[in-house]
Every structure is written in C-alpha cells, then in structure tokens.
N, C-alpha and C positions, 0 to 999 in steps of 0.2 A: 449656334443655330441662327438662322436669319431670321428677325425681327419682322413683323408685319410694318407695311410702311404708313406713313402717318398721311392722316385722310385730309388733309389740307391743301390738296389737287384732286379734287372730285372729278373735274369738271376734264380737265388733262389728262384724266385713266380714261377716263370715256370719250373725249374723241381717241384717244392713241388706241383704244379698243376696236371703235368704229373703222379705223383707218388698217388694222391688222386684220378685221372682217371681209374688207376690201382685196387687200393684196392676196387672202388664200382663198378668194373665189366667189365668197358670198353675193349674193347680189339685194339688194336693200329699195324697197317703193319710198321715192322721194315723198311721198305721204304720209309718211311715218317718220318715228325718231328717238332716238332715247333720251329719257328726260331726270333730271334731277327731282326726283318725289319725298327727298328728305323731309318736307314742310308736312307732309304724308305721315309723316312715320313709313315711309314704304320704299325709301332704298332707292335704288334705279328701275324707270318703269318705261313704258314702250308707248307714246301719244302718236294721236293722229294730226301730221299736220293741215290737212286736208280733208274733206268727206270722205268716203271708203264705202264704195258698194260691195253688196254681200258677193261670196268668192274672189275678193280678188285678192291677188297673191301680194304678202306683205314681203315675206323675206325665204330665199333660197340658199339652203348651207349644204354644201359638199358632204359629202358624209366622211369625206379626209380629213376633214375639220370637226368631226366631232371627236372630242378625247375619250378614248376608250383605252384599257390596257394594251390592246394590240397595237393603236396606231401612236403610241406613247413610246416615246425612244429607250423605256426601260429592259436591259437585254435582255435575251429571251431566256438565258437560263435563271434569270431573277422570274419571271415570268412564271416559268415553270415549275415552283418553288410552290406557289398557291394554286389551291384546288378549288378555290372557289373564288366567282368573279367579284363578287365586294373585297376580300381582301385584294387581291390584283389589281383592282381599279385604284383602290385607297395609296399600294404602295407605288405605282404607277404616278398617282400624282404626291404623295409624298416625295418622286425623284425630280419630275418636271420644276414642282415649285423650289426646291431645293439646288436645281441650274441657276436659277436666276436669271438674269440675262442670256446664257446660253441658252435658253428654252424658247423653242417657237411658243409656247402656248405664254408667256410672261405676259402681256397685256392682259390677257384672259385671267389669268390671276389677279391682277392687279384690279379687277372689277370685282371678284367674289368677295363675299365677307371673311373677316379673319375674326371676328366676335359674333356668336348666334345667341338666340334671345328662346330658342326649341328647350323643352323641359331639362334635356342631360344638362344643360350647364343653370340651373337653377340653385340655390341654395337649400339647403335641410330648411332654414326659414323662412325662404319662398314657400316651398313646398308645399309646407304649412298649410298657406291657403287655400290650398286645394283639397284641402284633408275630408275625407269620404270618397272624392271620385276614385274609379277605378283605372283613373291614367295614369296615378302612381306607381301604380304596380306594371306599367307599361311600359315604363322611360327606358329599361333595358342596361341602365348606364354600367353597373356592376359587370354584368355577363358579357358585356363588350369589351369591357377594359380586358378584362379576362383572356376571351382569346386575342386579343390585341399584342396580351405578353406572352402568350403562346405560343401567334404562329406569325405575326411581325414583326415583330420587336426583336427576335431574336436574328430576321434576316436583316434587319435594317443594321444591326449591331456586328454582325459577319460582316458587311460590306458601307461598316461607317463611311470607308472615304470614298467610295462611288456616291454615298447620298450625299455627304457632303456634312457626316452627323458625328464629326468624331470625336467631339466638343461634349454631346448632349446628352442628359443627366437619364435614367429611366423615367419621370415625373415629364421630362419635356418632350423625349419620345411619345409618351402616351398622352401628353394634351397633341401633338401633332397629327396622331392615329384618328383622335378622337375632333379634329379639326375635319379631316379629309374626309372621314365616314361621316359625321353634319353635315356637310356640303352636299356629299351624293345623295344623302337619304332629304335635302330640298332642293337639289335643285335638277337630278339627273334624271333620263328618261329610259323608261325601256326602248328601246330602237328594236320595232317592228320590222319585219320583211316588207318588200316591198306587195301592195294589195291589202295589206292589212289594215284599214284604215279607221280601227275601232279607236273611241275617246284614249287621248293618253295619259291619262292618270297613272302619276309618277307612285308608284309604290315605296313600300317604306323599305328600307334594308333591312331589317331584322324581324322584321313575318314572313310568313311564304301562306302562300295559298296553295291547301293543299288539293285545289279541284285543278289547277293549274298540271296541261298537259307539259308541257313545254315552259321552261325556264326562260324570256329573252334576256338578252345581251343589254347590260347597262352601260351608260354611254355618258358624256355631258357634252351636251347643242347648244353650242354659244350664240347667246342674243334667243333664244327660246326660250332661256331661263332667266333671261330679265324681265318675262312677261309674268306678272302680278295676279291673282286669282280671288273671287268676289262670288261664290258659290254660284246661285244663275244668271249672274250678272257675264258670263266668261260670252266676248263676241268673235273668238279665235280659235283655232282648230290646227295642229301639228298633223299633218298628212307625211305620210313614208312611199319614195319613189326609189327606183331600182339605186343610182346612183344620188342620189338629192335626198332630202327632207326639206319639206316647202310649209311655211303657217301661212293661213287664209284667213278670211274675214269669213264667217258664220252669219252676218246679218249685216246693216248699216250702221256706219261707223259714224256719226259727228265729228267735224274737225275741233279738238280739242278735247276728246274723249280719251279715257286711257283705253289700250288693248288689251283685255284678259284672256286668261288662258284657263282650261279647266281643272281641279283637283278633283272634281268628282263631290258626293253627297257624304263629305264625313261631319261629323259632330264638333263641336268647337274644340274639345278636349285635345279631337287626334290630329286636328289642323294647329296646335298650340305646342302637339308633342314633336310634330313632323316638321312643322314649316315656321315656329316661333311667332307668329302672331294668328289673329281671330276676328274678326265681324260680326255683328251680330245677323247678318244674311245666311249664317251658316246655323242660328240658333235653332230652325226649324228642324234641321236633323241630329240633335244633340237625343242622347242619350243615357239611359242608368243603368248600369251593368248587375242585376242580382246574382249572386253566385251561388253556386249548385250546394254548398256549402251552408251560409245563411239559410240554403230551404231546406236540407236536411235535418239541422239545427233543431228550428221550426217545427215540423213533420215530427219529429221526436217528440219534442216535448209539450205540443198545442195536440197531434193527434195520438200521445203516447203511443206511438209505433215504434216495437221492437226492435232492435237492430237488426237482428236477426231477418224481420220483413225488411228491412227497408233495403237492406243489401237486395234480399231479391227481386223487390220491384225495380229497383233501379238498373240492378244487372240485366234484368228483362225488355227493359226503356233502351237499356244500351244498344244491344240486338235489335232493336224496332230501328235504331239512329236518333233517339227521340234529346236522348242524354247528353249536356254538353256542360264544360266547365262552368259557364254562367248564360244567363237571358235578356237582351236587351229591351227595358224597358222605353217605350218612344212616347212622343207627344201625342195626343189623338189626331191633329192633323197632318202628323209625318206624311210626307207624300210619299216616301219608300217603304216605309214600317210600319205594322199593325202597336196598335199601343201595349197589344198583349201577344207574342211568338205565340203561333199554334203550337209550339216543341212544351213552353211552358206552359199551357193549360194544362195537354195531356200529361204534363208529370204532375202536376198538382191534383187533376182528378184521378190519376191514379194511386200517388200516396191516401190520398183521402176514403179510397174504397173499403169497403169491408172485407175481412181476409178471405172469406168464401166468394165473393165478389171478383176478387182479383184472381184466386183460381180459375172460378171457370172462366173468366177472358185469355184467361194464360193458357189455359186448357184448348181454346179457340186462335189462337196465337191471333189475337184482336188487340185494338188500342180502345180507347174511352173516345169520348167523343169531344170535339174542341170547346165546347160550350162550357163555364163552371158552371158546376153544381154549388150549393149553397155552402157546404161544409171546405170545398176548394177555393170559393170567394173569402172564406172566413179566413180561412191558411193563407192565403194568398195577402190578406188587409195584414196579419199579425208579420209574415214576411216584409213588407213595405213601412210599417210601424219600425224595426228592427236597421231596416237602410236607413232610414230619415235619420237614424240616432246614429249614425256614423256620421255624421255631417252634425256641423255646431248649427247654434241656435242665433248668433247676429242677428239683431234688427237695423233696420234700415240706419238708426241713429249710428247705431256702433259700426257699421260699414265706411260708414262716411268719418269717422274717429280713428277706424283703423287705417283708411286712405291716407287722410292730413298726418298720418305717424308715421308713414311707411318708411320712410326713409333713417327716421330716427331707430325706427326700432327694428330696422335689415341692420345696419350700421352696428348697433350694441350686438345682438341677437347672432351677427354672424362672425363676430370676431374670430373666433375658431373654425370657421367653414374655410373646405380647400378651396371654394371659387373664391375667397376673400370678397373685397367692398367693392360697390358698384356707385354708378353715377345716380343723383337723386334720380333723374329722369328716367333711366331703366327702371330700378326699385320702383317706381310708381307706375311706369305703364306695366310693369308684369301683376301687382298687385291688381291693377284695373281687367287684367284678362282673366286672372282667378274669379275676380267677382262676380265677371261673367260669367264665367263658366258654373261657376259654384250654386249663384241663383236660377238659372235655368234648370238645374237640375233637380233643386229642389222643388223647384215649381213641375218639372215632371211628374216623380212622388205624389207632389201632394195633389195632381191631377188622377193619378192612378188612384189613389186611395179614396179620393171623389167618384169615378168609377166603378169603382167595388163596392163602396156604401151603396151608391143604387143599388147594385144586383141583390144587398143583403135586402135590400129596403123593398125590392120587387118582391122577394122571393118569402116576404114575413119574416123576416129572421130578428136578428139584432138590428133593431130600429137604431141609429146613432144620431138622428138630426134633430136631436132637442137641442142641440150647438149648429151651429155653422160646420160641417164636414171638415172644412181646414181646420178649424180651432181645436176638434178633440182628435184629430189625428196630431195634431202636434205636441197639443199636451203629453198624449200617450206617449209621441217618440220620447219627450224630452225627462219623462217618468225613467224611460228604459236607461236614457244617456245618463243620467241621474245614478241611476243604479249599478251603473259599469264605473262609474267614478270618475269620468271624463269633463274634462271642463266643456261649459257650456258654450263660452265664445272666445272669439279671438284673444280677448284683452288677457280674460282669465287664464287661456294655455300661456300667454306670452309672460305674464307672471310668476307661472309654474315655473315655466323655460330660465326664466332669473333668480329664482330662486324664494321669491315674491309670496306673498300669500293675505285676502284680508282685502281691507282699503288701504291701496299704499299710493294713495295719489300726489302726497307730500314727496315717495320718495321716487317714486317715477320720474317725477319731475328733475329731480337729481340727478336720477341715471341720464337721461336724453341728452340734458346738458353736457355730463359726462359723455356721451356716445357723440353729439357734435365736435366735443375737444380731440378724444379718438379721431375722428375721422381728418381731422384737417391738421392733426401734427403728422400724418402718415402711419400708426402703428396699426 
C-alpha cells in the first residue's frame, strides 16, 4: 500500500496545489493566498494579502473540480456497488489516492492530512481525559469500522488490483477506510443547488438529521477546505452557483488577517470529535448532555416512583414529543440555548406530579407547564449532583501535574493501544483540549446547580447557602463519586490503570523513567 509522503515539502505541495487549482479552472483574488499556519497549530490556512471589502469574491472553483463520487474516475459499476453516498465518496477516494500519480486529483491529495488529531483516532488513555463528557459515546469509531468490513472492505478486496491494494493486510484496509471517512467528515461539503445559499456547515458523516427533507450530495471543494474556522470570528461565506461555487468576504478583511469560514455554534467537544482541534471562542456554546437515563434513575429513587408510573409518564411525554435520549444543559449566556430545554422542565415536573395529578392532565391530554415547581428543582439539583460525579475531581494543581506528565504517561499507559505512541507534542496538545473541554463543562454543572439552589432558596425549600453553592454541590458530587468507587482524579485512575495503588510516588518515578526507555528504544 502507498505510504503517506513525508511532510518535508510543505511548502512544494502547496504551490504544485495552487498551480493544479489553476490549470482546472479555478480562478484565485490575488488578495489572498495560502499560507503556511504550522507556527498555528493550524495546518494550511487562507491570508489576506491585501485589504478585502465585504462581498468580494475570493476564489471561484468549477464544480468539475470538486471531487465527488460521480466525478471521480471510479467505474461506475464499482460505483453502484454502494447505496449510500459516504461509503461511495470514501471508496471513490480510496481509488484516486491509490492512482497516485495517475490521478488528476494527486496534488489535492498531497495537501490533505494523512494523520488526524479528531477523537476516532485518540487512545483508550487519551480518552481518559475526557471522562464524564458525553462525546465518548459519540466518536462512533466501533460501528464504523464495522460497516467498513461490511460493505468496503469486502469491494476494495474483489477488486484489489483496480485499487491498487493487493498487498494490504484487513488492519491497513480499515485504517485506509478510516483515513478517507476522517477527511470527509472535516473537510467536505454539502454541495447545495444552485439559490440555495444558506450557511454551509459541513455536517458530520455519521448523524443525519432527521428533520432534514432532502439528503445533499457530499462533495470535496478544494481550497474551501483549507479555510480554517474560529466560531464568530468566520469573515467568509461558500455561495452555490449553477455551474461554480464562489467564497466571498462577509465583512472587511485586513491585510494579513486569516480567512474563516463557518462551522456553525457547535460546543467544543463536537468541534474536537469532528474537526480535531478547539478554541476557546467556541466555549460559549459548550454543553452537558443529561440522559434520559440518569433522570429516570433519579425519579425512582429521589421521588420513589414506581416503575410501573414512570413507564407511563414517560410513554405519555413520548406522544407529546417531549421525550428524548438526553437534554442538553447550556451556559446561561448561550446565545442559542436556554440553560434549561423546555422538553426537560416538562419531564421533570411531570415525573414529580402526584399520581392523581398526572391523571387528570393525561385525562386532558395537557402538558405541565415549563416553569419548575419546587419538588422538580429538587430532582433536577439531585440529577446534576449525580452528572458532576461522572467527571473526576482535579484541582487546578493536579491539572497542571497531569499536563507536565502527559507524555510520560501516554507513553507507559498506551503501550498496548492500537494507535500506539505519539509525538510529545500531540500527547500534549490533545491533553490541553481535554482540559478544556473538561473544565468548561464542569463549570456548566456547577452553574446549573447555582441556578437551582435559587429556585430551592426562592421557593423556602431546602436553604443550601450556609456554604458557598459551589462548595456543597461538590462535596455532594464527590460523596456520590466516592460511593461508586471511582477514583477521584486523574493520578489516582492512572495508578489503577498500572496497577498502582496508595502513595507510590517512589515508584512512579520508576516507571516514567522506564516509559521514557520504552519510548526511545522503539518498542
């Protein structure tokens, strides 16, 4: 199988890219330019080299030019093979990159990434760090692979020597699958009709909306997807013309500004699972996912409700629309989100009702009203007590302890993971994205649970601010963490994880050394 080429001509893929942009028609504002943003952390990115007034037109690409399974030289009865357009797309460019040199799209290759920094390719002891969010359970990595050997693998394996794969192992196949499907799911677009010219927020491959009428056509627009994204920081806009796709300037551009492009108001978590890295410009829309699950829990056991009710409040909630896997909890200043979903007040004051109470609203085929009652504030604080202890207890001190170790102890920690070892560099900036993400969210939490103390604290109930609100909500969480048997912070799981237990600072010390020896004899 072809090796990824060594990135020691950065600067050489990118004019020979530039100059391939040229020959199939693109047309390019000498005001711009693509620039080397390594110093970034950000790859290749799109400067101005000139002022830029708003609307004016930066770069025009053919729509010939953008790669999509159709206009991909993959024959058509390979084509027809897949019924859905991610896998098509994926084996599509699984053949192009696979031509090599025979491939018109090969410089375009030669710019994309061949290593991504997006949640699937993290380790079990990356992971780690993120431990409580609900992006975990997002990454998808399993149930991809999955049909990958299903319904690719098996075509790419029929027609080894058209790919060019008749060498490659099933483990190289599916990091290949799992290469092509990374790329699309950051870098490719929906390609809109032409008139259509609403924000193009690159969706992810492996959700669908399901309010969505219409399915579009995924595509990849070269030199669109070099442009770099900065939550409302984006001063550029992908417009869809009958024959063309044209990006414009959205406002005034300084010369020497970079160009962004927009992803839309996601949460840092799903900008980290989609696109591999994070800003904190995007902390404002971060989120805490409660599941419909944890509030059941709850509801059981805080308002001793029957099973037997709670099936039918819930199956009743379903009918309404009100019921949904989990509820996202936001910041009080989210500019898109309520801190509290109307969907989750109404389940909360309606578990909290009295059973004759829920009848005759059942009886009225009525809902509750979005406001908590006092006994829904109360379920709703013991719910949020229960999230917080999914998440460790790190203080700032241990933050900054587990930063300065990261390397040492990815290094020990992942000897047995299939991504194997990484550069300290990576290990550390993925560590540093966890911690963001990780602190923000807790700092959601424990803003929601600030929120609720008022309402108890309005409403006379259980007074709790003989402490500071944060102090005894934490304590409580870390009572609960306590009680599930979970270690309380990083150091402590990572000790578990070795085998460790106690004050083993003598022998930590030994291991790291040991994990530095690992790492630099190559095993």
């Amino acid at each position: 199988m072809d090796e990824a080429m060594p990135d020691d001509d950065f600067s050489a893929k990118s004019d020979s890219f530039v100059q391939w942009l040229h020959r199939n028609g693109t047309t390019i504002s000498p005001k711009i330019e693509l620039a080397d943003l390594r110093s970034r952390n950000a790859g290749r990115g799109v400067l101005a080299r000139d002022d830029i007034a708003d609307d004016e037109e930066l770069f025009t690409i053919p729509r010939s030019s953008t790669l999509t399974a159709e206009s991909s030289s993959l024959p058509k009865h390979i084509k027809e093979r897949f019924d859905d357009q991610w896998l098509s797309l994926i084996a599509a460019m699984i053949f192009e990159y696979q031509r090599g040199d025979e491939s018109t799209w090969k410089p375009y290759f030669d710019v994309l990434p061949g290593k991504f920094n997006t949640l699937m390719f993290w380790s079990d002891s990356e992971l780690q760090h993120l431990e409580g969010s609900a992006v975990i359970n997002k990454i998808g990595k399993k149930s991809a692979g999955e049909t990958f050997k299903t319904k690719v693998i098996p075509v790419l394996k029929e027609h080894a020597d058209m790919f060019g794969l008749s060498d490659g192992s099933e483990d190289q196949l599916l990091a290949l699958c799992h290469r092509m499907g990374s790329t699309i799911m950051a870098y490719a677009f929906d390609l809109e009709k032409p008139g259509l010219n609403n924000s193009n927020n690159e969706e992810d491959g492996w959700e669908e909306d399901e309010d969505e009428t219409e399915i579009l056509p995924k595509g990849m627009v070269p030199l669109a997807d070099m442009l770099n994204a900065d939550a409302d920081r984006n001063n550029a806009k992908l417009y869809y013309e009958d024959d063309k796709v044209v990006m414009k300037s959205i406002k005034l551009i300084k010369a020497g500004e970079e160009i962004l492009n927009d992803y839309g108001p996601l949460p840092s978590a799903d900008l980290l699972r989609r696109y591999g890295y994070t800003t904190m410009n995007y902390q404002k829309y971060d989120i805490v996912e409660i599941s419909l699950e944890i509030i059941k829990q709850a509801a059981t056991e805080q308002q001793q409700l029957p099973t037997k009710q709670l099936i039918e409040r819930t199956a009743y909630l379903d009918e309404q629309g009100v019921v949904e896997e989990g509820y996202d909890i936001s910041h009080a200043s989210n500019p898109e989100n309520q801190q509290f979903p109307d969907e989750l007040c109404i389940l909360l004051n309606t578990l909290t009702l009295a059973k004759s109470e829920f009848d005759k609203m059942k009886k009225k085929d009525k809902l509750p009203k979005y406001a908590l009652s006092a006994a829904s504030a109360q379920l709703l604080y013991t719910i949020l007590v229960r999230r917080r202890a999914e998440y460790n207890f790190d203080t700032l001190k241990d933050r900054i302890k587990s930063l300065q170790q990261t390397t040492t102890s990815h290094v020990f920690s992942s000897m047995g993971d299939s991504n194997g070892q990484l550069d300290e560099e990576t290990a550390s900036t993925r560590h540093e994205y966890a911690l963001l993400i990780i602190g923000e969210e807790k700092k959601i939490l424990q803003e929601a649970a600030e929120a609720v103390q008022e309402i108890l604290g309005s409403d006379g109930g259980d007074n709790r601010k003989r402490k500071a609100p944060s102090d005894t909500f934490e304590e409580e969480a870390k009572s609960v963490r306590a009680a599930q048997g979970k270690p309380m912070n990083q150091e402590q799981a990572l000790n578990e994880r070795l085998g460790l237990g106690g004050s083993q600072q003598g022998r930590r010390t030994d291991l790291e050394s040991k994990g530095k020896r690992t790492k630099y004899s190559g095993v």
